[in-house]
C-alpha positions as CSV (number, residue, x, y, z in Angstrom):
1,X,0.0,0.0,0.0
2,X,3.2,2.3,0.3
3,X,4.3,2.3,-2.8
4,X,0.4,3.2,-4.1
5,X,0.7,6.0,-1.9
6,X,3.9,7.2,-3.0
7,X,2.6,7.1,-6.6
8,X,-0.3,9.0,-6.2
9,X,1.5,12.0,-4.4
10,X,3.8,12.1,-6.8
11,X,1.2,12.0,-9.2
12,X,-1.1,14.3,-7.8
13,X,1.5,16.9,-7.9
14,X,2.6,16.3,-11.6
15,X,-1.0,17.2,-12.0
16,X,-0.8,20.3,-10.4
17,X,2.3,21.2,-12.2
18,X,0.7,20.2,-15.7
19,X,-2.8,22.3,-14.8
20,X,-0.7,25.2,-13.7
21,X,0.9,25.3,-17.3
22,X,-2.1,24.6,-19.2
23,X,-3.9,27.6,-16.7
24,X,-1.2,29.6,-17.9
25,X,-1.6,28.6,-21.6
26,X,-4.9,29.4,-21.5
27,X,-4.8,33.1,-20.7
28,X,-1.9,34.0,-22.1
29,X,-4.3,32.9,-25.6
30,X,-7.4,34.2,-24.1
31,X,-5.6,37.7,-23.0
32,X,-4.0,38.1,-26.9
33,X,-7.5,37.7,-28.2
34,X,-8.9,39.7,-25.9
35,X,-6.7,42.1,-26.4
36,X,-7.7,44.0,-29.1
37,X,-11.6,44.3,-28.2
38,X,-11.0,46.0,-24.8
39,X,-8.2,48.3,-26.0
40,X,-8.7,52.1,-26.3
41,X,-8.3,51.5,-29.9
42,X,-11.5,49.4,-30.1
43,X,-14.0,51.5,-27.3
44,X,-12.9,54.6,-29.7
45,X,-13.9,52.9,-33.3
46,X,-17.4,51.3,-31.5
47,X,-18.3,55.3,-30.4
48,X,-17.1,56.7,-34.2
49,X,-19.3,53.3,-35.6
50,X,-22.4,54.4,-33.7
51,X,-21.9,58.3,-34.9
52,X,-21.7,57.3,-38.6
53,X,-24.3,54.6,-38.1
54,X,-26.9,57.4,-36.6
55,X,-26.0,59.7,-39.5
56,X,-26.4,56.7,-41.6
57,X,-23.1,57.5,-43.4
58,X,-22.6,53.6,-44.6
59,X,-19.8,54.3,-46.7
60,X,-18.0,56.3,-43.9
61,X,-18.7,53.3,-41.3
62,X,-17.4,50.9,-44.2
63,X,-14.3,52.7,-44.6
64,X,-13.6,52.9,-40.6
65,X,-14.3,49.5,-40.3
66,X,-11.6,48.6,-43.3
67,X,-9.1,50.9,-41.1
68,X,-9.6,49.6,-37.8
69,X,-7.7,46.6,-36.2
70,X,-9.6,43.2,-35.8
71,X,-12.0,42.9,-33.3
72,X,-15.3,41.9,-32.0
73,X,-16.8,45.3,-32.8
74,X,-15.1,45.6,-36.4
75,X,-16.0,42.3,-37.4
76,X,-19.9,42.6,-36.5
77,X,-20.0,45.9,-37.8
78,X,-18.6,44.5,-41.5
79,X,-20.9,41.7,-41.5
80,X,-23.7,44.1,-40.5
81,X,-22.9,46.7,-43.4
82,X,-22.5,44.0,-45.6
83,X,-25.8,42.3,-44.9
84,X,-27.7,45.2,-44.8
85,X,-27.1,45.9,-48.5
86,X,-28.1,42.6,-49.4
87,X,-31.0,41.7,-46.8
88,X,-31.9,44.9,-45.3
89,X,-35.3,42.8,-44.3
90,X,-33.5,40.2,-42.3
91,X,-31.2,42.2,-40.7
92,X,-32.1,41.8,-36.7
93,X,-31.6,38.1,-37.3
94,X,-28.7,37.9,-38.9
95,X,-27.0,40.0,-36.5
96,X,-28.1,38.4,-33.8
97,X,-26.5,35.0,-35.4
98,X,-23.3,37.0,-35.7
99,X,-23.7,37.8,-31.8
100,X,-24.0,34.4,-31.1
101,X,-20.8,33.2,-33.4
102,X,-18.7,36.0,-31.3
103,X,-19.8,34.4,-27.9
104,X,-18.8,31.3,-29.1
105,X,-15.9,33.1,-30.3
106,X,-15.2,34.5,-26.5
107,X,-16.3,32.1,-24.3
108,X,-13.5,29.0,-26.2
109,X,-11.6,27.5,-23.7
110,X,-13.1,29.4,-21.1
111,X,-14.4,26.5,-19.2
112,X,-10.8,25.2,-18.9
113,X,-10.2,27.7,-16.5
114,X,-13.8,27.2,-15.2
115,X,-12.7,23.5,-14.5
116,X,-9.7,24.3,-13.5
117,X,-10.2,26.8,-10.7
118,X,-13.1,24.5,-9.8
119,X,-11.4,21.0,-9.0
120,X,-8.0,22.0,-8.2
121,X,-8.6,22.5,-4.5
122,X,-10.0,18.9,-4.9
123,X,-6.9,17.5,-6.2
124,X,-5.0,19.3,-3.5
125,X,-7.2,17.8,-1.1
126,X,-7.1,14.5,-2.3
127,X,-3.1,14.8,-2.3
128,X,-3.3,15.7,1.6
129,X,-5.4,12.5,2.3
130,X,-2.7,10.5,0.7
131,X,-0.2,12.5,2.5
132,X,-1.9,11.7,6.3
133,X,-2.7,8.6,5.1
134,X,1.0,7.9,4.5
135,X,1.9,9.8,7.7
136,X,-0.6,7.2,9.4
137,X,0.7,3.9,8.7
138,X,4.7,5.0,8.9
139,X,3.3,6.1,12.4
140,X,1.6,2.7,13.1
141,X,5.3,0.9,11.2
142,X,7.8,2.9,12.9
143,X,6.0,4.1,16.3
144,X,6.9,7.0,18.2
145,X,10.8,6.2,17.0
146,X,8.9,8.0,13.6
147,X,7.8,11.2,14.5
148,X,10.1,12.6,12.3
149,X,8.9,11.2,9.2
150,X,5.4,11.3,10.3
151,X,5.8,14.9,10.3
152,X,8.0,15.4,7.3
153,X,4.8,13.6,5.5
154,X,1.7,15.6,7.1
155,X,3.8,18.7,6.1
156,X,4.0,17.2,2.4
157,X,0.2,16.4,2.6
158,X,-0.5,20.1,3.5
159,X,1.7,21.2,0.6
160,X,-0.9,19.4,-1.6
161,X,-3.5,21.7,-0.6
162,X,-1.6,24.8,-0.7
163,X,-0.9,24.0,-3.9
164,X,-4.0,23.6,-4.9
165,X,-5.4,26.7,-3.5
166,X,-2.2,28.4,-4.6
167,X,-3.3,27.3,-8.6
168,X,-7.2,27.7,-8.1
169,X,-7.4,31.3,-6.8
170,X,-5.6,33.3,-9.6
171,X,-7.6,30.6,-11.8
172,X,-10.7,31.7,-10.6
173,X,-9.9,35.2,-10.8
174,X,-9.1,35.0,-14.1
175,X,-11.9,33.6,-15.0
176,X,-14.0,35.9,-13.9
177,X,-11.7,38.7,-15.6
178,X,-12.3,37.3,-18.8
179,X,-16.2,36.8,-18.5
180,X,-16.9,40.1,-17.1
181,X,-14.8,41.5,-20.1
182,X,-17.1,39.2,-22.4
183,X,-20.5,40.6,-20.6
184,X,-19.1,43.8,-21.8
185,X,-18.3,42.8,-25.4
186,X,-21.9,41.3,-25.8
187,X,-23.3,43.7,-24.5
188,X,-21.7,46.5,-26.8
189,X,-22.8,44.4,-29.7
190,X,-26.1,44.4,-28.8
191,X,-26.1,48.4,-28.5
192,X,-24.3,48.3,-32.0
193,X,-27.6,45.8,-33.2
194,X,-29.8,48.4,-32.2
195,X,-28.2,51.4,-33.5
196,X,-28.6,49.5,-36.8
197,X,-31.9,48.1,-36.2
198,X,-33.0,52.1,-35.6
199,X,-31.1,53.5,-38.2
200,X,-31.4,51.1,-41.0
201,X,-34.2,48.8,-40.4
202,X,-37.7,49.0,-42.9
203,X,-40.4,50.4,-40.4
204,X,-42.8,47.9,-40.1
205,X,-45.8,50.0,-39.0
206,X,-48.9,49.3,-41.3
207,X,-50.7,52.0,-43.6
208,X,-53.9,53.1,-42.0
209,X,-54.8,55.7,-44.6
């Protein structure tokens, strides 16, 4: 039973190591693509957008859209201008597919980190029961002549759970970084859909004369 116990600290903390890199992988990608939608850069072209849109300047928002950097705001705003020559009828749902396609967009590998911050206290945890567990029966082996190791191996199991703690917190805040920043995004394309939709869109009121 030892040498099981052994394995699976050792193994719990090469999973700790490997989720700590793959945490870091993740929003080092996430914070590039990010990036550019929550830059100054991209707040000022979706306030010039919705100034052009209201003066229903479509070749002015075209051309700022061409000039602007890649983002969430520049690509809806294409795909809207372009639609809106050739469907002007079916606009409100096609942009809100292109909303949808953006979350999609914005929320990939989110739920890594979800996961992540989630059950990594949990595999900390579980490393400290193998840890006392350990402690335990070198205790009941060796006897009181083993204090020393018992403690050397209830201060390893306690390690386990710092560790885990130590990965999920900055997890979780990250996490929650990234979605608020999404809540904005979304939520700025839904102002741009209805700057279009009342700028653009065919009334649909009926003739009563």
């Amino acid at each position: 039973m030892q040498t099981y116990v052994d394995l699976g600290e050792k193994l719990i903390f090469v999973l700790m190591g490997v989720a700590s890199i793959i945490a870091l992988a993740v929003f080092v990608e996430r914070l590039i693509y990010y990036r550019r939608s929550i830059s100054n850069q991209a707040n000022q072209f979706f306030e010039d957008i919705i100034l052009l849109i209201r003066k229903k300047d479509i070749s002015g928002a075209k051309k700022l859209a061409e000039e602007a950097e890649d983002t969430a705001y520049k690509r809806f705003s294409q795909f809207t201008l372009e639609r809106l020559e050739e469907n002007p009828e079916g606009l409100h749902e096609l942009m809100d597919g292109k909303v949808i396609r953006e979350k999609t967009l914005l929320e990939t590998r989110l739920p890594i980190l979800s996961t992540l911050g989630n059950n990594a206290p949990f595999i900390g945890l579980l490393g400290t029961v193998l840890g006392v567990i350990k402690a335990f029966y070198s205790l009941g082996t060796l006897g009181s002549s083993g204090s020393e190791v018992v403690m050397r191996a209830i201060s390893t199991a306690l390690l386990a759970t710092a560790a885990g703690l130590g990965i999920a917190i900055p997890v979780v805040m990250v996490n929650n970084f990234f979605t608020r920043k999404m809540k904005v995004i979304l939520a700025n394309l839904e102002v741009l859909s209805k700057e279009f939709i009342g700028s653009f869109q065919p009334s649909n009121k009926k003739d009563h004369s």
